[in-house]
C-alpha positions as a Markdown table, in Angstrom:
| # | Residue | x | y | z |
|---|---|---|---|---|
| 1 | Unk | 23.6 | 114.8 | 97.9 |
| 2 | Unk | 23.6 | 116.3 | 94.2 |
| 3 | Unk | 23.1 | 120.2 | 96.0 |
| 4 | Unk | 25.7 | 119.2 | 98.3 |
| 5 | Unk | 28.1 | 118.6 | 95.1 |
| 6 | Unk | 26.8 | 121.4 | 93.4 |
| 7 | Unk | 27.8 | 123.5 | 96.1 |
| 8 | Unk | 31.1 | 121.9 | 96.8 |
| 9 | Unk | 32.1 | 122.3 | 93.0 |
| 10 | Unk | 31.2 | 126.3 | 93.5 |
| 11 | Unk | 33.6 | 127.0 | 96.5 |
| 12 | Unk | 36.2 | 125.1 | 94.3 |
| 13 | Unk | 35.6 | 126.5 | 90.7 |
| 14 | Unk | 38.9 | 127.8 | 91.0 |
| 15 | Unk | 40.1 | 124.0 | 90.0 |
| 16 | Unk | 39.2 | 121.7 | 87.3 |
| 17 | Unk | 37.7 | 119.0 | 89.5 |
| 18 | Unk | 35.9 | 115.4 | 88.1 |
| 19 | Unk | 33.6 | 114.0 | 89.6 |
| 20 | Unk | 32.5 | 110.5 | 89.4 |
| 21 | Unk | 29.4 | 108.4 | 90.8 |
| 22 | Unk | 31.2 | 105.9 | 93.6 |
| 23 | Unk | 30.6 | 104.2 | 97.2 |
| 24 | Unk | 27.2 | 105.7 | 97.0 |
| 25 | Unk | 28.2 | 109.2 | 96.4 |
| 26 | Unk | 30.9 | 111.3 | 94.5 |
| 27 | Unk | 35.1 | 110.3 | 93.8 |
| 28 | Unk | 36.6 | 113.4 | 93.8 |
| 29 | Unk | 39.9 | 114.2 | 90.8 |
| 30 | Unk | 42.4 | 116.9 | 90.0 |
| 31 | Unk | 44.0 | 116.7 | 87.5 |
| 32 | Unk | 43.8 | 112.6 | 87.1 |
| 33 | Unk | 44.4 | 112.3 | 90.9 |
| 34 | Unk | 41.9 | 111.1 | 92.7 |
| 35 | Unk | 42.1 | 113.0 | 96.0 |
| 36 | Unk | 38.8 | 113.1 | 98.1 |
| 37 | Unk | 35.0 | 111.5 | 98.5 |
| 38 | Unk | 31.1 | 113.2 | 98.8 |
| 39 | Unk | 29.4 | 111.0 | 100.9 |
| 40 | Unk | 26.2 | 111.6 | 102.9 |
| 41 | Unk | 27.0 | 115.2 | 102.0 |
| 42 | Unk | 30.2 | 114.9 | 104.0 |
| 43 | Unk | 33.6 | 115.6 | 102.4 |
| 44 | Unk | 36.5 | 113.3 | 102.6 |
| 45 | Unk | 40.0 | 114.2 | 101.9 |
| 46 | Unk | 43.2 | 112.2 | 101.0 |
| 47 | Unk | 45.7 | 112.3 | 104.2 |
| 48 | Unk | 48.8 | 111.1 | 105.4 |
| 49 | Unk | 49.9 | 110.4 | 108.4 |
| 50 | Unk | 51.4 | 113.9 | 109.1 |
| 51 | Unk | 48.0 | 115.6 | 107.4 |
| 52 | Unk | 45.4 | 113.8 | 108.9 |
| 53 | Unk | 46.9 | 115.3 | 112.7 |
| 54 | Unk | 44.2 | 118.5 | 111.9 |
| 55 | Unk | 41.3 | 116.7 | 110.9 |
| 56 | Unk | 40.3 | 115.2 | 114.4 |
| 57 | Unk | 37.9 | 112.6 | 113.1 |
| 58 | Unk | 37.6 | 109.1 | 112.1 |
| 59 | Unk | 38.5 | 107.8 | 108.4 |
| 60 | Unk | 35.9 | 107.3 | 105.9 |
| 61 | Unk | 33.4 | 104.1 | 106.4 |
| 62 | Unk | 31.2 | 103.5 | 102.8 |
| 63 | Unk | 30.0 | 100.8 | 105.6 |
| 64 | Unk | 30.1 | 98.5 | 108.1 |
| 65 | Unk | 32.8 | 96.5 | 106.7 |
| 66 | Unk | 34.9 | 98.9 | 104.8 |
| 67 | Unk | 37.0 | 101.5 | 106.0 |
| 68 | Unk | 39.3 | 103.7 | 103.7 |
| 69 | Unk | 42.0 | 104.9 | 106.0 |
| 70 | Unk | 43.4 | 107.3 | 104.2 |
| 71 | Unk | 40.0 | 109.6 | 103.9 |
| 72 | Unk | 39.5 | 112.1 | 106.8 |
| 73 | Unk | 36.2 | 114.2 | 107.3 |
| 74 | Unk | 36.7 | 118.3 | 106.3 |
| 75 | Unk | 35.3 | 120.1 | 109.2 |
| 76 | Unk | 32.3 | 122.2 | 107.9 |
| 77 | Unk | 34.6 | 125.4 | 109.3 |
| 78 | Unk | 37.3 | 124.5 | 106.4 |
| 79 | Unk | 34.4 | 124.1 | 103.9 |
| 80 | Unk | 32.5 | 127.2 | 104.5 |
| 81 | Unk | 36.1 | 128.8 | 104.1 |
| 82 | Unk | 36.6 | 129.0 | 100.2 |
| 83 | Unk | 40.6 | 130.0 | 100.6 |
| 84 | Unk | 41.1 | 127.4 | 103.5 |
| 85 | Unk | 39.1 | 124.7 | 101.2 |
| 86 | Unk | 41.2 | 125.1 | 97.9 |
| 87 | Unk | 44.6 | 124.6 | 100.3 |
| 88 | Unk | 43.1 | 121.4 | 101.5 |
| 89 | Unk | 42.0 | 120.2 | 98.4 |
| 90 | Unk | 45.7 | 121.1 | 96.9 |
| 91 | Unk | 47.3 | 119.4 | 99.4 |
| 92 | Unk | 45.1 | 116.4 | 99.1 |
| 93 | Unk | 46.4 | 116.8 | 95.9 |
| 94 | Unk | 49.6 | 116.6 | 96.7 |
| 95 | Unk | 50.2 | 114.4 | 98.9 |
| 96 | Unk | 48.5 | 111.8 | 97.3 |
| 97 | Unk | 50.9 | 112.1 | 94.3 |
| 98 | Unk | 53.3 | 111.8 | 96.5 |
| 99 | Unk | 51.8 | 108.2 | 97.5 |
| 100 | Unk | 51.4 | 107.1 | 94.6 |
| 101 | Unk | 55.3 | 107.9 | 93.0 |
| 102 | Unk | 56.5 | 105.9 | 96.2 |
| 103 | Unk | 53.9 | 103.4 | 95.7 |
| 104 | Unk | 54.6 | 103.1 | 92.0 |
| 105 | Unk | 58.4 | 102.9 | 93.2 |
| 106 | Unk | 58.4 | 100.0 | 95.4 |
| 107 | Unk | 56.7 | 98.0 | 93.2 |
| 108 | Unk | 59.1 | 98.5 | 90.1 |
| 109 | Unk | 61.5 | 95.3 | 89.7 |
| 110 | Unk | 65.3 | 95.9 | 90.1 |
């Protein structure tokens, strides 16, 4: 898994990513936002409903009991694709700030 990382954080050196140890492999940041998982040298993005329409896969499973529907499989053509890979990544990015402000919204009082 660790070469896997290793070679993941290469095609993205353009960005300042963090990683962290989690669900038996890697939680993925930019810039404080945690946008995508390493797991079984797989790579899991951040989607929304209008995103995840290109990924044609299932959403992330740590295991049999868990599922994390918001985390869609990169095709190994987007990750062998250094360009294609940073605009995934970004719009992981993105959209999951975008989550989060409406999140953050709807639970402020009036």
């Amino acid at each position: 898994m660790k070469e896997f990382l290793v070679y993941l954080l290469d095609q993205l050196s353009e960005l300042p990513i963090q990683e962290k140890k989690m669900f038996g492999g890697y939680g993925l940041w930019l810039e404080g936002v945690f946008f995508g998982l390493i797991h079984d040298d797989e790579l899991y993005l951040y989607t929304t409903e209008e995103t995840r329409k290109k990924y044609c896969t299932e959403p992330f499973k740590p295991n049999n009991t868990q599922t994390l529907h918001n985390y869609y499989h990169v095709p190994a053509t987007v990750l062998e694709d250094e360009e294609k890979l940073l605009d995934w990544v970004q719009e992981a990015q993105k959209e999951k700030i975008i989550h989060s402000s409406r999140t953050t919204q709807k639970q402020k009082p009036n």
